[in-house]
N, C-alpha and C positions, 0 to 999 in steps of 0.2 A: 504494500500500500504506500501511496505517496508519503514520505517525512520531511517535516518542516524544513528549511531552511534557516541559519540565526538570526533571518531578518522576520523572517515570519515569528517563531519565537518571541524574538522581542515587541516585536508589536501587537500580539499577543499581551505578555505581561503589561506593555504600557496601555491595555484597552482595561486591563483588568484595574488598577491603579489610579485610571480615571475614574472609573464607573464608581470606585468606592469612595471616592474623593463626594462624588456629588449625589450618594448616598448619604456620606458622613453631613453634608449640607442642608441635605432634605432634612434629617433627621433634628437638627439644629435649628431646624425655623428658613432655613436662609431660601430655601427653593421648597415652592409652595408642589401640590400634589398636579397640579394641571401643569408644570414648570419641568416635572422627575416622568410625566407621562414620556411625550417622544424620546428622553433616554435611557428609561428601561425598557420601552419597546423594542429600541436598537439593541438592546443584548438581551431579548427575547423572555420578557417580565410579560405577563398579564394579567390583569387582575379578573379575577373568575369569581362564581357564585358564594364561594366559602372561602377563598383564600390566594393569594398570590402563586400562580403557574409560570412556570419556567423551562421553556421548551430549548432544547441541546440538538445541536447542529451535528449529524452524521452524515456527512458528505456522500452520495449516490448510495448510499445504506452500508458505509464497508467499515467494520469496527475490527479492532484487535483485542486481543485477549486481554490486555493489560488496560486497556479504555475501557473494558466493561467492568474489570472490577472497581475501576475507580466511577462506573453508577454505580454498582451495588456500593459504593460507600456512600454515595452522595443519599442515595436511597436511604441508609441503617442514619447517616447523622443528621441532616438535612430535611428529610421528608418523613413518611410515617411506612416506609421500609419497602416501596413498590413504586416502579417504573412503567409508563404507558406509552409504547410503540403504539407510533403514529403510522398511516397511509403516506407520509410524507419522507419514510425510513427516518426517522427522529424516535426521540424519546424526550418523556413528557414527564413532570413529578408537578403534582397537584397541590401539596401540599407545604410549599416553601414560605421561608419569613424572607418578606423583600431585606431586612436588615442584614439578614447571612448571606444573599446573593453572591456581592463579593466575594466571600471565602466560598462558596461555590467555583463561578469561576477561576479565581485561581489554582483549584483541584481541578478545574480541567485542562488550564492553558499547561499544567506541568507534561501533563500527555497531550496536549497539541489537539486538545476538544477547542471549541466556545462556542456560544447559543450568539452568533454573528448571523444577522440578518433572516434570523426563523420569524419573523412577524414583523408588520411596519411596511408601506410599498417602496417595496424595492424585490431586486430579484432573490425570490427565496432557495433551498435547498437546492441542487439539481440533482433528479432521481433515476435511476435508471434499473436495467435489470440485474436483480438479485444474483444471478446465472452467470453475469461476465465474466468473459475470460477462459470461460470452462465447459459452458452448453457447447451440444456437438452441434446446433446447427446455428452457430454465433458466423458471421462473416469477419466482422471487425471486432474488435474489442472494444466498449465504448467508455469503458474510465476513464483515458487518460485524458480523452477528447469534453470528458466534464469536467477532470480537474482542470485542465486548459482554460476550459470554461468559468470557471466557479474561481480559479482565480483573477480572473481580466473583473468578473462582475463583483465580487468583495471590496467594499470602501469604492465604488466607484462612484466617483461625486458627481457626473450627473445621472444618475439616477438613482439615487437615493431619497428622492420625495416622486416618485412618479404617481400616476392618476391613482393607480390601485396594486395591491400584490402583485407578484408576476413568476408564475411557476415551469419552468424547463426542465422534460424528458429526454431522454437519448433510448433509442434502440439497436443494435447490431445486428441483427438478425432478416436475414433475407433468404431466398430458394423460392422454390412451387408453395410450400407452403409455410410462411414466418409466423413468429411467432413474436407475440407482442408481449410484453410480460412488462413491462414499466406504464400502458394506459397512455401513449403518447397522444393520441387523439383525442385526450380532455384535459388538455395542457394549454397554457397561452403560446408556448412558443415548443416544438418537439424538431428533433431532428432522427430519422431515421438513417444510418449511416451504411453504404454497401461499398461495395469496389467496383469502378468503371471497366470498361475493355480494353484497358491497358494494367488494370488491378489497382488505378492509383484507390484512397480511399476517398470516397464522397457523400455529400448528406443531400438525401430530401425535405427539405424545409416545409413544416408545418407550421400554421400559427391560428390563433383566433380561437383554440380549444377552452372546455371550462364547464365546468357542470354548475351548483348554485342555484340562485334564483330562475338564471335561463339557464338552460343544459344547452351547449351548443358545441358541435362539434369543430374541427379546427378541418384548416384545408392544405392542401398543398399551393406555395406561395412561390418555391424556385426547386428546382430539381436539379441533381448531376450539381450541389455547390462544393468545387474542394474545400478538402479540411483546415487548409492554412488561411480559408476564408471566415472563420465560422463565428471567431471575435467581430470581425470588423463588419460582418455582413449583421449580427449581430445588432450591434451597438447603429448601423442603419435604422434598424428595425423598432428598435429602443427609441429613437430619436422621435419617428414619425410618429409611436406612439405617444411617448411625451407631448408631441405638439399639439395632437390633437384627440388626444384621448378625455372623456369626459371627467371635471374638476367639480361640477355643481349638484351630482346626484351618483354617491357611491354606489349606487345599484345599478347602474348603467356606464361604470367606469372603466370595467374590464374592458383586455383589448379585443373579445372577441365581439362587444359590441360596435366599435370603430371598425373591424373588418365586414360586419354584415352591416352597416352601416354603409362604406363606402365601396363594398364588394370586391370580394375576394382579388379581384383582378387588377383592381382599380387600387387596393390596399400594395399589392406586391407593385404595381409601375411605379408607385411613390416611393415603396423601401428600395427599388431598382434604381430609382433616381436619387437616394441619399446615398446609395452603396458607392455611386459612379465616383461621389468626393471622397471615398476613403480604400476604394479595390486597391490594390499592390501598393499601399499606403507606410507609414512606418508601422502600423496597429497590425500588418497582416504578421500571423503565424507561423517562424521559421520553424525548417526541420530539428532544428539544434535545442529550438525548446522545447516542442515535442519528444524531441529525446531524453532531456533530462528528466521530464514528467514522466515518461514510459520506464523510466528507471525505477520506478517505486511499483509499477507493476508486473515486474517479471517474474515468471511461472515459478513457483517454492520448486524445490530439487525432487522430482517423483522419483520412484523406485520403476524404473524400465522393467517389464517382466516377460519371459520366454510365451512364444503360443502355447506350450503347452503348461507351462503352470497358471496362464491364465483359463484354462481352459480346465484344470484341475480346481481351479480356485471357481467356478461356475458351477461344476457339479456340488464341491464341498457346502455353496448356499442352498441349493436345491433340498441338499439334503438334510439344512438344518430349517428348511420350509416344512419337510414335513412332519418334523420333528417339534418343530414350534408353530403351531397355526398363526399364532399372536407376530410372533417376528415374520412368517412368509404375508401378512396383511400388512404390514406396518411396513415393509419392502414393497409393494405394492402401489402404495399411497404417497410415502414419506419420502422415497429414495429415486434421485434421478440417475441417468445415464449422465456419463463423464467425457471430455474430448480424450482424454489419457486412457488408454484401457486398463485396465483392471483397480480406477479410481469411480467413485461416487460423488453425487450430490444429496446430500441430506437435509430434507427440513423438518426444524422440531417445533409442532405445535404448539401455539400461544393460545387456545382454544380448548382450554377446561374446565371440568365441572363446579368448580371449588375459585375460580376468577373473572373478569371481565374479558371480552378479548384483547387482546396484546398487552396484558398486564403480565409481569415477573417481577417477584418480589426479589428483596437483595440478596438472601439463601440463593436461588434459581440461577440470579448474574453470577455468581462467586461460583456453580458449579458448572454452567455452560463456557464461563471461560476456561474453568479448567480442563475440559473436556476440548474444545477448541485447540487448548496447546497440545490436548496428548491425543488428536487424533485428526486434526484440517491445518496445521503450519501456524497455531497461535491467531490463526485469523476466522471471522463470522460475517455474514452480511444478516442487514433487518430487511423483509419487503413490504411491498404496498401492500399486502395482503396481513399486515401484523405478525410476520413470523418469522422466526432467526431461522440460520442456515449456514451449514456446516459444509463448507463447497466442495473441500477436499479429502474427501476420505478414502483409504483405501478398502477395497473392498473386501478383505480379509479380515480387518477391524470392524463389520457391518456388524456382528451381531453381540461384540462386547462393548457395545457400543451401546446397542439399542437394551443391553440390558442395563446398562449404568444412567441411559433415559429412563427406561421404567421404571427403576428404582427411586426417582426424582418427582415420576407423575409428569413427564415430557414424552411420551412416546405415541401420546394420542394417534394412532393411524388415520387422521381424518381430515388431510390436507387436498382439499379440491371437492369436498361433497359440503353437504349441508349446513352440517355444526361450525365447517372450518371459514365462521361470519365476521366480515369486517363490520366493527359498529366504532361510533366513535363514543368520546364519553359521554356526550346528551348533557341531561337536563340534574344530573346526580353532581356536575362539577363546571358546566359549563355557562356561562349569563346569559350567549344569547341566545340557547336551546329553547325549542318551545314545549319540550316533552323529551321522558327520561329513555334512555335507549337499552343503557346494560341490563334492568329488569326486563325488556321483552325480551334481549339478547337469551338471556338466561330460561324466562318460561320457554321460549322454542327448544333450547337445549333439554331442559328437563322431556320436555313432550315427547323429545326424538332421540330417547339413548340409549336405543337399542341399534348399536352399528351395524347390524349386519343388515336392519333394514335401510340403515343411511347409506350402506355403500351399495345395496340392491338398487336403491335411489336413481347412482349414477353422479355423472358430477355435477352440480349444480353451486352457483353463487347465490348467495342472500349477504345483502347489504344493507345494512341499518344507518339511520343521522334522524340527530335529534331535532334537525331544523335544515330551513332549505338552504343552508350553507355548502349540505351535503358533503359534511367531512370524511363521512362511512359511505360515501359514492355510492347512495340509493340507487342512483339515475341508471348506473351501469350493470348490477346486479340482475343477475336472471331474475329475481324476488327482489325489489324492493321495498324496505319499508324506510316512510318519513313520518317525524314527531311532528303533529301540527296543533294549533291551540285552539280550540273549540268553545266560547264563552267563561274562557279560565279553566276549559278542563286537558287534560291530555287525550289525545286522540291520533291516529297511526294511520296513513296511505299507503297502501298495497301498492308497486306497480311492477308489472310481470315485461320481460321480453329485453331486457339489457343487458351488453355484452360488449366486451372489448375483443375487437377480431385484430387479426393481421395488419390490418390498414382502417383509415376512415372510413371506407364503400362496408365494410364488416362488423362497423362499431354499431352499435344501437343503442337507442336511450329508451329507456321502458318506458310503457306506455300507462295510464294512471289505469287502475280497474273500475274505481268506482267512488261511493263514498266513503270516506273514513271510518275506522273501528274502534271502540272502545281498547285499551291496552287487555282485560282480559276477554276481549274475543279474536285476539293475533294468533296465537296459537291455533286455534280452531280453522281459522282462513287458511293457515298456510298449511293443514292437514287436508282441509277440502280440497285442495291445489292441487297439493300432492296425491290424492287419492285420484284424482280427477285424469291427472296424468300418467300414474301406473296404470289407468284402465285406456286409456288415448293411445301410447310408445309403441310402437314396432319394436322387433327386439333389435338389441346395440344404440336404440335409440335416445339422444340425450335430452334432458328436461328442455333446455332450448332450440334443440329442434323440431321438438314433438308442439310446442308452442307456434315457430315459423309456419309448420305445416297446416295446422288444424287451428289458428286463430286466435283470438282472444275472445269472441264470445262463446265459446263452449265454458270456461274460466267464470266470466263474469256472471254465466247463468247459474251455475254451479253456487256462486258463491251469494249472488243475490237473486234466488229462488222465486219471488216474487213477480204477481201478474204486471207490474208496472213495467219490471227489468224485461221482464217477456215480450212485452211491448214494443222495448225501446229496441229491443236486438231485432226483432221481426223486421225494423223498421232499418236496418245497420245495413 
């Protein structure tokens, strides 16, 4: 993974030295609370329902062993001993005194953390997939082209007060059939990165993506742009929005309202015509910096193995499949294929009975990192999806492995079906939630814990947000549900049919079902759903294709039974 430089280092400690300086001010009278707002925002303060939130900055989701124990400390001294992975690959502690903040970040800038631009508009995290580096159907690698990234846009003084947030995907992944695994098409700005027919590498530019009040999906704005372009085409891009991105109604500030706004077309000839003053410019991206960035990502040392002890080492799992039903499911669901052979990808669910999703307590971070050193090279990534991952395993360590998960209460097998729900934290910790999330999170879970019928199921996403911020990326979710407010009370939106495909032509935003539900009649819906659909699926059939195929009104009648709903579909 990329390491500091001593200038970064330093600049580091002196961010940290300020911020306590005008802590120590606040606290003294001298700077009032609306005066400490824009600069605890910049080092990623919020003030929440119950208590001041402090969300930490993990760069495309890549953490090392020794970063995570120093959250499980920030967790055990700091907070009330639990960490919340975000959709954002961050992590979240709900529970902090803005007075300690500073000795926060100083326990992080010593491991080369900081909560540097997680909130506040400007551009936030850049995320990408969990996989880099290591999926076998990766073309490019896309880290180093985010660190690239992620440093050009850190402290970048103009745009540090832009119209609205501004969040940047990257994906590597291209063939017949790609795979999108970072959501780049409900991003404001995404780059999809392949190799030309000469193999140089180049990005598809994406922009104008965003879920929230509007779900809107992003378009392609320039194709085939080289990589040594990607700053400066960039910071184009940044500009136009800047200029004319909306200032007077936050809700219409994002940039993908200025793109369907001035159209797609008519948005890209303008960031074309900002590029023209900066193409082959000083700003564009030499090989030689490239290189020194790619030096933080080069492949740990694998263990090369003969065809046939890989091919001994395939039987010898087979054979403890059937020896342990628990471990050949939990290899099934949890473990991916590797570019190295006879290496694995492991993900260990954040999605149990006894938590919120993507919560871990500071026990959890203290033993996945130790488990990270002695079995993936000291290194972990978080995904959008709330779930750590262990990239490099080999695959003769898979089942001492998965028993030193289970021993933990990580070994959940249920990565890509039902239970495994992204929800964000709602209305339990959040202000501007309109309705609590981790409670339904939980009665679904309880409803449906019987895995053998979750994984007969198939794969299916359910997506939870406690409000139409859509932090739990309702909109995309084969199952959505959204927290909405109903005369002061809580009440839940169904919406079925959303899905993040290969590209934008494959993305979809669910569609709404109907009216709103009481929070205990969510469970119940999404059993009718489901039942609805085990009796609809052809076999191999998955929950969102068997929806593409047969509609959304067989669903909505199902679910709202009545002569009115009868009516209204007769009339569909």
């Amino acid at each position: 993974m990329y390491r500091y430089t001593e200038f970064d280092r330093q600049m580091l400690h002196e961010r940290v030295a300020q911020f306590r300086d005008q802590v120590e001010r606040w606290k003294d009278g001298a700077l009032s609370d609306d005066e400490l707002r824009p600069l605890r925002l910049q080092n990623g303060i919020y003030i929440q329902r119950h208590a001041p939130m402090l969300r930490i900055a993990i760069p495309y989701g890549l953490l090392a062993a020794h970063q995570l124990r120093v959250l499980a400390h920030i967790a055990r001294t700091w907070d009330r001993g639990t960490g919340h992975f975000s959709t954002r690959q961050n992590i979240q502690f709900n529970w902090v005194k803005l007075e300690e903040v500073p000795d926060i970040l100083a326990a992080l800038a010593a491991v080369e953390m900081h909560a540097i631009q997680t909130s506040g508009n400007c551009v936030r995290n850049i995320t990408t997939d969990p996989f880099a580096g290591v999926a076998p159907d990766e073309t490019v690698d896309p880290r180093p082209y985010c660190e690239l990234l992620r440093q050009w846009s850190t402290f970048h003084p103009e745009f540090s007060f832009l119209p609205r947030k501004f969040k940047i995907a990257f994906s590597g992944t291209t063939g017949d059939t790609p795979a999108d695994r970072a959501a780049v098409p409900v991003h404001d700005l995404g780059f999809y990165l392949r190799r030309d027919d000469s193999g140089a590498v180049v990005a598809d530019v994406l922009a104008g993506g965003g879920l929230g009040r509007t779900p809107i999906l992003g378009v392609i704005v320039r194709r085939g742009l080289p990589w040594r372009h990607l700053t400066t085409y960039t910071e184009a891009l940044l500009r136009v929005y800047n200029r004319y991105g909306r200032r007077d109604n936050a809700y219409k500030a994002r940039i993908k309202i200025l793109v369907r706004a001035l159209g797609a077309e008519e948005f890209a000839r303008q960031v074309d015509a900002e590029f023209a003053h900066l193409e082959n410019g000083p700003g564009t991206a030499t090989e030689a910096e490239l290189a020194r960035i790619a030096e933080g990502f080069a492949p740990p040392r694998y263990e090369r193995k003969s065809a046939e002890a890989l091919r001994s080492g395939v039987e010898a799992l087979r054979a403890l499949d059937a020896r342990y039903p628990g471990f050949a499911r939990w290899r099934v669901r949890n473990v991916r294929a590797h570019r190295v052979p006879g290496y694995a990808s492991v993900t260990l669910s954040l999605k149990r009975s006894d938590k919120a999703p993507g919560d871990a307590d500071a026990a959890e971070m203290d033993a996945i990192a130790d488990l990270a050193d002695a079995y993936s090279f000291g290194e972990l990534r978080v995904t959008h999806e709330q779930n750590l991952v262990l990239a490099d395993v080999a695959q003769e360590d898979l089942f001492a492995l998965w028993e030193a998960l289970r021993a933990r209460g990580l070994a959940t097998p249920n990565i890509g079906v039902l239970t495994d729900m992204i929800c964000c934290p709602g209305g339990d910790f959040c202000a501007l939630a309109n309705a609590k999330s981790i409670p339904i999170a939980a009665a679904i879970r309880d409803r449906f814990d019987d895995l053998d019928y979750v994984h007969d199921l198939g794969e299916i996403s359910l997506n939870i947000s406690g409000c139409i911020n859509s932090c739990g990326h309702h909109h995309v979710g084969n199952i959505g549900i959204l927290g909405v407010d109903k005369h002061g009370e809580e009440f839940y939106q169904v919406t079925l049919g959303g899905t993040v495909g290969a590209n934008p032509a494959s993305t979809r935003i669910g569609a709404v079902l109907g009216r709103a539900f009481a929070a205990s009649e969510v469970p119940g819906v999404i059993a009718t759903i489901l039942d609805l659909y085990v009796a609809l699926r052809n076999p191999d059939e998955r929950f969102i294709d068997t929806l593409e195929r047969v509609g959304l009104a067989p669903f909505k009648m199902a679910v709202y039974p009545s002569q009115e709903t009868a009516e209204e579909l007769a009339n569909v």
